[in-house]
N, C-alpha and C positions, 0 to 999 in steps of 0.2 A: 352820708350817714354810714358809721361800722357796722356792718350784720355781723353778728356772733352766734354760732350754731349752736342748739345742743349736742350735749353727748351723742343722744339717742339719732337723732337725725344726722351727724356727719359719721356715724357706726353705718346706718341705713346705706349714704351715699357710698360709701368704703366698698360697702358687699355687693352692691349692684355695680358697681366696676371688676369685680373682680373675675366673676362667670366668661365676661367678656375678652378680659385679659389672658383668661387660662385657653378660652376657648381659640382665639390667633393663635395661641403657641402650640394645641394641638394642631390646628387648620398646618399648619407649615410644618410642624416634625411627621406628618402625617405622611410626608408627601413623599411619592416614591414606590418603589418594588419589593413585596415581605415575603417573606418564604417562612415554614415552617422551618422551630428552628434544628430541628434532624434534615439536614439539605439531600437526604440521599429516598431515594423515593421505595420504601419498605410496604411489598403487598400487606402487610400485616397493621402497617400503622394508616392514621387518617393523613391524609397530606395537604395543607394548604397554602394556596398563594393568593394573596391581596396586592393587588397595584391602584394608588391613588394619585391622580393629573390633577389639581384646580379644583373641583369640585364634583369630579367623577370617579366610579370606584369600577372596577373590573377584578372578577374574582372567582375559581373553581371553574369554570371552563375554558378550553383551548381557547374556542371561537363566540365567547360570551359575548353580548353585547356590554356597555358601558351604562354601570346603574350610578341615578345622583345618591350622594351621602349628604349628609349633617353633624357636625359634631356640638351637642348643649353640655356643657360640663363636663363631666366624664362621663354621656353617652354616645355610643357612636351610632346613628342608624343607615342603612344602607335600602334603598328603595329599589326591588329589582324585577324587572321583566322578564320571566323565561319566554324565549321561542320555542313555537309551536312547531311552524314551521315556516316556511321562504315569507309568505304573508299575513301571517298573525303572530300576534304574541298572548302567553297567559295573563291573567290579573297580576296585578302589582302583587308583589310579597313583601313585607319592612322584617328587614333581616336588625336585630338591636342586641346590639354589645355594650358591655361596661368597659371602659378602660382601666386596667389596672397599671400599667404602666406603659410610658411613650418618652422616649429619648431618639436621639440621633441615630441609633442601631440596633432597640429594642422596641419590640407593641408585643403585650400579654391584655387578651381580651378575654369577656367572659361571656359566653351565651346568653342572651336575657331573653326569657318568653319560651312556652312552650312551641311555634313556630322556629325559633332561630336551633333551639334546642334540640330537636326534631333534623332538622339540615346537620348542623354544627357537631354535635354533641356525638357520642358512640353508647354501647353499651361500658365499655371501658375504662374511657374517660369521663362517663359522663356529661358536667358542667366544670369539670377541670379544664385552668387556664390555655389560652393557645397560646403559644411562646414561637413570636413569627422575630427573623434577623432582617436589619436591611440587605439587600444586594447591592455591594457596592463595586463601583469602577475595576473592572481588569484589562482597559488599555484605552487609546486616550487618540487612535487613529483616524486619518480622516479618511471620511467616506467618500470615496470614487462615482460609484453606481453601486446598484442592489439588485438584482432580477429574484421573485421571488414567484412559487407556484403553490396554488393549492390544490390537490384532488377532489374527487366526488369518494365520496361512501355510501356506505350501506343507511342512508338516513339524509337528512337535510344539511349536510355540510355545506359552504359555500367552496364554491371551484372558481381560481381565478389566477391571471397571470401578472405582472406589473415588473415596471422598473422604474427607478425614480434615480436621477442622476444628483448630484452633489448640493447642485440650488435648490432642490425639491420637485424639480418637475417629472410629473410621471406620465407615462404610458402604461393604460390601464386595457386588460379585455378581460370584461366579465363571462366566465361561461355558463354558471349553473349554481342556483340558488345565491345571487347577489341581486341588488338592488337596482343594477345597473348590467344588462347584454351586451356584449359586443364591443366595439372599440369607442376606447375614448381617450382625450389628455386632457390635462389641466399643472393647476400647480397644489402641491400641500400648503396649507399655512403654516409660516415660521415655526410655531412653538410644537405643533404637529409633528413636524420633524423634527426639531429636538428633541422629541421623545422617543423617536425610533432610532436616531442615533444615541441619545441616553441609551435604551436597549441593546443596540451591539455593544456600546461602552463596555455593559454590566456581561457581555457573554467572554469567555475565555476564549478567544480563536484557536488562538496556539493547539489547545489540548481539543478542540474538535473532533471528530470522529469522520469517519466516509458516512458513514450510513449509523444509527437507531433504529430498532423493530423492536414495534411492542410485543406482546405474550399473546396477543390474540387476533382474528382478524376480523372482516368487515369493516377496517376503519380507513380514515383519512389519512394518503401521503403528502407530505410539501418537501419542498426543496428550496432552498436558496442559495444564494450565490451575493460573493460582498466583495467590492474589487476597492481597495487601497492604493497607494501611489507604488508600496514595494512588492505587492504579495495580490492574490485573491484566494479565498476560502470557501469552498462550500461545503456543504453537509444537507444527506437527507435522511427526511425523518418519517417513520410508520407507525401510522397508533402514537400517543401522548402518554408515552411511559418511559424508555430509557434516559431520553435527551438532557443536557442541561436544561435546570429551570427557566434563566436567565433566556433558554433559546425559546423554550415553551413561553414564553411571556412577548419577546419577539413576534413571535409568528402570529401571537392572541393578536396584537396590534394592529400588523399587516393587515389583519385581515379583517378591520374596522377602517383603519388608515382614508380608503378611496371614496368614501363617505363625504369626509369633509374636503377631497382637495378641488371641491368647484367643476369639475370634471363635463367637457363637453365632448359630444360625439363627434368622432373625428375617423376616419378610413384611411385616410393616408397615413397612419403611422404604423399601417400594417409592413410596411419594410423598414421602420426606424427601432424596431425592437435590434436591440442591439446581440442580445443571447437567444437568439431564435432558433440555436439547436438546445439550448437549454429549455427552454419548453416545453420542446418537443420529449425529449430523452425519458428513458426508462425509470423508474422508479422500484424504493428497497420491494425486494418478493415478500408477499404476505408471509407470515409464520403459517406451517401446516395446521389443519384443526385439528384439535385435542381428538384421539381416539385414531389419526391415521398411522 
């Protein structure tokens, strides 16, 4: 027997295909590293950066955790946890944006709610657009090893050392406010690591610096270290103000990364750290305090 629709009824099925269809196509232009799109980090302006993996968002802290997103339509919302400190976090906050536009190297969002409004917004801008760029690819090398370090601060930083060789295997020592003491190894999962390699991809090596210090102090130093087949690069960094974004984004990851790589305690790989004066070594001097 032919079934023949109505109008009204194959109009109906049309539109309830379509929320669906726009909403994959944000799910995947989505995905990726944004930056405000003024790249140069101006005390005077708001500066933001958004990174979205699969169905995670990480966004406006160094050492953020990874909050879940959704996208319905053109909304975006972003569900997130601030840390209190090493072992609690505050209540859930739903941070909700409108999209106004998402292509392959644009996202313009709008604050929705007096909550995101509140975060988001200035007295300046108000609920005027964010205009965030993709960060895309500035080299395309392979990664050797990585030894990377975090400091302690004046607050609940996480402090930690690691190095993860080419397949993803790392040696991990937790020292102070991570979820894990002491030594351990395991492996990262695949996709895991592509994203920290995605990350060096998107930093500029070439034009690296020796050292960044922020304007202030009491804060957090890291260091890292990235060894290539021709070259290795390092660069440290004080306070989360001069550096590339691209490096800022990096280091955010790091230092979630040891989370997922399965990670078992282990002692003996306390002589398999491969840069174990890098560890150790000094780090950039604080900026003096205002007024000395």
């Amino acid at each position: 027997m032919k079934i023949v629709l109505s109008p009204l009824i194959l109009c109906a099925i049309l539109l309830s295909c379509t929320p669906r269809k726009a909403n994959e196509k944000y799910q995947n232009d989505i995905q990726g590293d944004w930056v405000t799109d003024f790249v140069k980090n101006d005390a005077n302006k708001q500066f933001y950066i958004f990174s979205f993996r699969d169905s995670l968002c990480s966004f406006a802290y160094p050492s953020g955790i990874q909050s879940a997103f959704t996208i319905h339509d053109d909304t975006l919302d972003i569900f997130h946890h601030t840390v209190r400190d090493h072992n609690s976090t505050a209540p859930e906050k739903n941070y909700r944006f409108r999209i106004l536009r998402l292509d392959h190297n644009n996202l313009t969002l709008i604050p929705v709610g007096e909550n995101t409004i509140g975060t988001f917004g200035t007295p300046e801008n108000g609920t005027d657009p964010i205009l965030l760029k993709k960060i895309t690819p500035k080299n395309d090398l392979a990664i050797q090893r990585i030894g990377f370090y975090s400091g302690p601060c004046f607050g609940a930083c996480p402090s930690m050392y690691m190095e993860i060789d080419s397949d993803g295997n790392m040696l991990f020592d937790g020292i102070r406010y991570t979820t894990k003491k002491g030594l351990f190894s395991g492996k990262i999962p695949t996709a895991a690591w592509q994203k920290i390699k995605d990350n060096i991809h998107n930093t500029d090596l070439e034009k690296l610096s020796k050292e960044y210090k922020a304007r202030w102090t009491d804060d957090q130093a890291c260091r890292i270290k990235i060894q290539t087949a021709d070259t290795t690069y390092e660069t440290n960094v004080y306070g989360f103000d001069k550096e590339p974004v691209a490096l800022r984004i990096l280091f955010r990851n790091l230092m979630e990364i040891y989370k997922s790589a399965g990670l078992q305690q282990d002692s003996t790989i306390v002589n398999k750290f491969a840069y174990p004066e890098f560890q150790q070594s000094g780090f950039p001097t604080p900026p003096a305090a205002l007024g000395r």
